[in-house]
Each structure stands twice: as structure tokens, then as C-alpha cells.
C-alpha positions in Angstrom: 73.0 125.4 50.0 72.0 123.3 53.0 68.4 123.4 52.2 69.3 122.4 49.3 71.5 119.1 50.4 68.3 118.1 52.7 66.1 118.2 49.7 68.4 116.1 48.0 68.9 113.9 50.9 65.1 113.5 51.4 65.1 112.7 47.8 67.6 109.7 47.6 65.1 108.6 51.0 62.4 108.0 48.7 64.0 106.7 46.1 65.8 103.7 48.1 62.5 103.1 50.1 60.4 102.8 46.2 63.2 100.0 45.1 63.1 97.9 48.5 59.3 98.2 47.5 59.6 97.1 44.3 61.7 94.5 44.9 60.4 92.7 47.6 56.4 93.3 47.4 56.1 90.5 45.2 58.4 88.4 47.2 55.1 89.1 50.1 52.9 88.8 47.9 54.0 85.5 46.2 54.8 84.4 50.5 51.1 85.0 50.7 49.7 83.1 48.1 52.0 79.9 49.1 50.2 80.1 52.0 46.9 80.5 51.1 44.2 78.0 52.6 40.3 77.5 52.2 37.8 75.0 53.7 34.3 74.3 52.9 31.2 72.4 54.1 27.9 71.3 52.5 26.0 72.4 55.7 25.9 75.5 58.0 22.8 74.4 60.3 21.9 70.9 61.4 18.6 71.3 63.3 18.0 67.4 65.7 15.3 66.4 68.1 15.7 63.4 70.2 14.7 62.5 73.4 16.9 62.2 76.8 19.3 59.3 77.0 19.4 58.7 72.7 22.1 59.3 70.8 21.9 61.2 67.2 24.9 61.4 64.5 25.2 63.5 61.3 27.6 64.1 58.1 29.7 66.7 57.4 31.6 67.2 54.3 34.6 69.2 54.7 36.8 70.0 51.4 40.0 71.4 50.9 39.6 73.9 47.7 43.0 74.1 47.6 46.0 72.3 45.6 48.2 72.0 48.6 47.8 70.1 51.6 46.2 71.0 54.8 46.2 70.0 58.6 42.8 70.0 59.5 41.8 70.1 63.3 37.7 70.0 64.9 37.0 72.1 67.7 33.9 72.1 69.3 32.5 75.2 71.4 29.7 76.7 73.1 28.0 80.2 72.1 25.2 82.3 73.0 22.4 83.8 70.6 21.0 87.3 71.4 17.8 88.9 70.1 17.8 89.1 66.2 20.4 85.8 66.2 23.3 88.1 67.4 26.2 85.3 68.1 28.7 85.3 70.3 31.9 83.2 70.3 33.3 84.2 73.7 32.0 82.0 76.1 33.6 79.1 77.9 30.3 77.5 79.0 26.0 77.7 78.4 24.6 76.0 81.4 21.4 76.6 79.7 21.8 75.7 76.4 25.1 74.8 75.3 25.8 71.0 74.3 29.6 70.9 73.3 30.2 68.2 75.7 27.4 65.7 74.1 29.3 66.4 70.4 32.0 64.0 69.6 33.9 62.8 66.8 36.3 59.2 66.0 39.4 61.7 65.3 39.9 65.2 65.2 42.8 66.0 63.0 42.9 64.9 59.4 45.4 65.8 56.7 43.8 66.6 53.3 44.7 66.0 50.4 44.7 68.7 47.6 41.0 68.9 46.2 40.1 66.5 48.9 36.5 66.2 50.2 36.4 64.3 53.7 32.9 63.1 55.0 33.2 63.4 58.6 30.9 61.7 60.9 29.9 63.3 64.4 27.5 61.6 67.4 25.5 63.6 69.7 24.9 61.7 72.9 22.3 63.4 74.7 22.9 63.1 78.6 19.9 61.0 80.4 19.2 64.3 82.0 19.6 66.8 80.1 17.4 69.9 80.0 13.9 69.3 77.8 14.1 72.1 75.1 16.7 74.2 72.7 20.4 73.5 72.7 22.9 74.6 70.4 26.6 74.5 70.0 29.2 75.4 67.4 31.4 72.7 65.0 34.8 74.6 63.7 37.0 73.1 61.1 40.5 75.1 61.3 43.1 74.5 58.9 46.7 75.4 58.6 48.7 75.5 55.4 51.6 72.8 54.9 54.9 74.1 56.4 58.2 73.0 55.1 62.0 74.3 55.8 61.3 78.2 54.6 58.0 79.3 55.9 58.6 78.0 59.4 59.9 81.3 61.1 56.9 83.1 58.8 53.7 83.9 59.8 51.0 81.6 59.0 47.5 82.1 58.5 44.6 79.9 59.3 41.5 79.1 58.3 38.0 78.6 60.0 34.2 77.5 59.0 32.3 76.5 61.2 28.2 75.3 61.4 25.6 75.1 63.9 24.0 71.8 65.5 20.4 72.9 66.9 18.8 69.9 69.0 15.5 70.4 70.8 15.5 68.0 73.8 12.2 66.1 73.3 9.8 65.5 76.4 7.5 68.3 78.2 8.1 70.8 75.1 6.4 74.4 74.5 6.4 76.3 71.3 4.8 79.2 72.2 5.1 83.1 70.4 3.3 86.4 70.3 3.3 89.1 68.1 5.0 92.4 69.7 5.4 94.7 67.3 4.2 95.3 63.8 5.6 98.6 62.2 4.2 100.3 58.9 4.4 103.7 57.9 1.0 105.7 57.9 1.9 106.9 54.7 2.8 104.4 52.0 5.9 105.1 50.0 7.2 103.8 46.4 9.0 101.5 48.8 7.2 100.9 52.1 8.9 99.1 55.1 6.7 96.4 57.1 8.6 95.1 60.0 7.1 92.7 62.7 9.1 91.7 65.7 8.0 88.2 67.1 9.0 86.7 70.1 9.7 83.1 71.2 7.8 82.1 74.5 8.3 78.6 74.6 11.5 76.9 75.9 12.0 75.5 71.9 13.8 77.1 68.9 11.6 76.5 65.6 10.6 78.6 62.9 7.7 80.7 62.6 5.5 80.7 59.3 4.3 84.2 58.7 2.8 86.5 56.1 1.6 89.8 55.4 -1.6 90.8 54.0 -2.2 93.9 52.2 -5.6 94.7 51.2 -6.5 97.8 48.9 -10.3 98.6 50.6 -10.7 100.8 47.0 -9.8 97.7 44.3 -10.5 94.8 47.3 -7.0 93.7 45.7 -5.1 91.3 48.4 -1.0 91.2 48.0 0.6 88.7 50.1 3.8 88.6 51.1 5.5 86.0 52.5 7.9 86.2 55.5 11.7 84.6 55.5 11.9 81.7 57.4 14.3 82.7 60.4 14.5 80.6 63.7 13.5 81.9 66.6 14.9 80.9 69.9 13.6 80.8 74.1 13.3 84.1 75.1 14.3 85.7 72.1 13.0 88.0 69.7 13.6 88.5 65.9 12.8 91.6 63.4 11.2 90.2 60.4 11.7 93.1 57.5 10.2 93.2 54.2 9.6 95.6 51.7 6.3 96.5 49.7 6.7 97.9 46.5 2.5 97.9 45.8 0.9 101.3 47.3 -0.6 103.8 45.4 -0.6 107.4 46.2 -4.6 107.0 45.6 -4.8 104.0 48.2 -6.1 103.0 51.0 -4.9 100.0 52.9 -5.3 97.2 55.3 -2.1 95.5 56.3 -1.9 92.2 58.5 0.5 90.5 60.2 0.1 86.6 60.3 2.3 84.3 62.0 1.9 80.7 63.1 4.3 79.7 66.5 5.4 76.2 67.2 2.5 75.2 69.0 1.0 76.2 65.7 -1.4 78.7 67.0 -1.7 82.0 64.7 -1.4 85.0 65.8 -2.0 88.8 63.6 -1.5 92.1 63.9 -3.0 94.8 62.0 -1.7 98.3 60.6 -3.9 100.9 58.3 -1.3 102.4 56.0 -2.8 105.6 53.6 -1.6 106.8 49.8 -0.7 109.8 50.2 -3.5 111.4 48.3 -6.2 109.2 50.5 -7.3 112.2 52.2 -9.2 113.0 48.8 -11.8 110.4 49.4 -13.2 111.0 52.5 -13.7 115.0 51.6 -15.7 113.3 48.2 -17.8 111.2 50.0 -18.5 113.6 52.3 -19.2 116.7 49.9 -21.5 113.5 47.4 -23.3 112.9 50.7 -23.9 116.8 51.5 -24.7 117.5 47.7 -27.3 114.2 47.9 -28.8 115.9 51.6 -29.7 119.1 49.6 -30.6 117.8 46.8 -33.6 115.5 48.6 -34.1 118.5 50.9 -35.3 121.0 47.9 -37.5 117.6 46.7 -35.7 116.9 43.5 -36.6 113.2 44.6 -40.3 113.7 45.4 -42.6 112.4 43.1 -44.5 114.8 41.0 
């Protein structure tokens, strides 16, 4: 009888805790969706050069996609940029490359208006002695929603974008890369991945143009393919994947590895990749060559 009252107990548990569910998850869910916010801008990377002492400005439009209001604040902070472009956020200061303190703005807090697009003007004033070279910083727009009488004991949530300013500091610049890796499999696949990781040498961020070449030595076909366009920062490196789809299991193939620094200087690598039935044509050749050695060696070819 007892087991039985703790079933039921158990029972009536569940029950009341499926009502307060169903009676106040839309109530959260309707709390959530008053307070939902969204931001946009036309721009994630603005890439300057100017030279020590000059100042620079640029545009930003920032919209509010939503139909409420929104406090919009600018914040303005370092980072750091690791090998493949890694970011990271928590720093206080770059001493090397950071630039927050040359980034500044006429206001920065702005209420928008519902659907409203603000063009916001920023100038870069680049110190007399600042370092020649890469420098880069972080813009964040952060946005809460509107808050009024019954959401302000709630918890709000905020918004964030955010874009890149690069500036290369113009005077005794170097653009220098190398080539330190380029990977291919010796056997070519249906899909066959070609990665080459390039390295930065120089003390500015730029983009290096690059291709790869792959040459069928049986057809003399060429396939090219062309790189994504990634920058490429001081003492950095950067994996540059692709994928080839051409091989044939008959093949055999020259691959290279092109790629032009900032100092615009090429530089290549090169790769022999095999179908995987390529192994057949040297054991030909070899057995036409034997068959043509015996064939002259019992005179066949003399003349009669």
C-alpha cells in the first residue's frame, strides 16, 4: 500500500511540474523574443597604408535589423593573430601591433531607430612614431535591447559584430615569404588534398597570389587551380587547402606550387603524385624496350 502512495505521489510530481511548463514556457519564450536584438555592418576588414604622422578615416555602416530600438555603444580593442589567423580577444595591450589608441570616433553611443542604418565615421591618427609595418585592432558595435518598467530585473542579452582595421605603416617596408611546406598524397584519390603552408617573412601583412599546377606527363594536360586569397601576417604562417577532383587511376602527375609574396617575388614547390594504376607503365616500357633489345639482337632489323 505504501509503494503504492509513492507511485502516486511521484505521479502528481510530474504532472504539476508538466503544467508550470506548459504554462509559463511561452511566457520565456515570448520574454525572449521582446528582447531580441541584431546588428549589422557592410564591412568586416578594412585594410589602410599611410605613412607616420597622417591621419586615415573610414565608413562604417551599422544597422539595426530590428523593429525595436537599440542602445548602441563602440568599443575599440586590441587582439593578437596566431598562425592560420587564430584570433584572440583576450588581450589588454599589443606593443607590437596593436593600434586601438590611434582609432577614434565623434561619439560612441547612438540610439537607433527601428530599421535604422547609421553611417559611422572613424579616424585613424597614426602616431609620428609609430612602428613601420602591420598593425591591426578590433571595432565592436554592442547593442542592448530597449528596457522599460517589466524587463528591468530580467536578464538582458546583448549583441556584438565587430570588424578588423589592418594598416601597414608605410616607410622601410618588407614583404617577404617562402614556401614551407607543400603536401600531396603519392597516390591520387577521387578527391586529392593539396595543402601548402606559406609563411610571412616580412614585417607586412598582404596577400599572397598562388596557384597550383597539375600536369598529366601522359595527356601533357595542365589544370590550374587557383589559391583563396587569405592574408598573411609578420611571422605568421597560413595552410592554404584545396581539393583536386582531376586524377586518374591511369595518371601520372606533376604538381606545383606557385606563390607570389609582397615583395612580389615567386616562389614554387613541387610534388609528383601517381594514379594508382601508374605502376603499369613503367613495367610496359620496360618489357617494349626488352622485347625491341631481342628483337634487334636475333636481326629482325638487319637488312637482307
Amino acid at each position: 500500500m505504501m509503494k503504492m502512495k509513492n507511485k502516486v505521489s511521484q505521479l502528481g510530481k510530474i504532472g504539476l511540474a508538466f503544467l508550470v511548463l506548459l504554462f509559463f514556457v511561452p511566457c520565456l519564450t515570448l520574454a525572449e523574443d521582446e528582447q531580441r536584438i541584431s546588428l549589422a555592418l557592410d564591412q568586416s576588414v578594412f585594410s589602410l597604408a599611410g605613412d607616420p604622422g597622417s591621419e586615415k578615416s573610414l565608413e562604417v555602416n551599422v544597422g539595426n535589423l530590428t523593429d525595436k530600438k537599440q542602445l548602441v555603444s563602440l568599443e575599440i580593442n586590441d587582439l593578437t593573430l596566431e598562425e592560420n589567423n587564430q584570433l584572440s580577444l583576450m588581450v589588454t595591450d599589443n606593443n607590437l601591433f596593436g593600434m586601438k589608441d590611434w582609432v577614434s570616433a565623434g561619439e560612441k553611443r547612438w540610439i537607433f531607430e527601428p530599421k535604422e542604418t547609421k553611417k559611422i565615421t572613424l579616424k585613424i591618427s597614426i602616431p609620428k612614431d609609430a612602428t613601420v609595418g602591420s598593425h591591426y585592432t578590433g571595432i565592436f558595435f554592442r547593442a542592448l535591447p530597449e528596457i522599460w518598467g517589466e524587463n528591468f530585473q530580467s536578464v538582458l542579452v546583448g549583441a556584438q559584430v565587430g570588424a578588423y582595421i589592418l594598416l601597414n605603416v608605410d616607410g622601410a617596408v618588407m614583404g617577404g615569404g617562402k614556401i614551407n611546406n607543400f603536401q600531396a598524397p603519392v597516390i591520387a584519390r577521387a578527391q586529392t588534398d593539396l595543402q601548402v603552408e606559406f609563411e610571412n617573412i616580412g614585417n607586412i601583412h598582404y596577400v599572397p597570389h598562388g596557384e597550383i599546377s597539375v600536369k598529366n606527363l601522359i595527356s601533357q594536360k595542365v589544370e590550374k587551380i587557383e589559391v583563396e586569397k587569405h592574408f598573411v601576417f609578420p611571422g605568421k604562417k597560413y595552410t592554404f587547402e584545396n581539393n583536386w577532383r582531376g586524377g586518374s587511376v591511369w595518371g601520372v602527375y606533376f604538381a606545383k606550387a606557385y606563390f607570389v609574396d609582397g615583395n612580389r617575388i615567386g616562389h614554387f614547390s613541387k610534388r609528383w603524385i601517381l594514379g594508382k594504376y601508374a605502376f603499369v607503365w613503367p613495367v610496359l616500357l620496360a618489357g617494349l624496350f626488352f622485347v625491341g633489345r631481342r628483337i634487334k639482337k636475333d636481326g629482325f632489323w638487319r637488312k637482307r
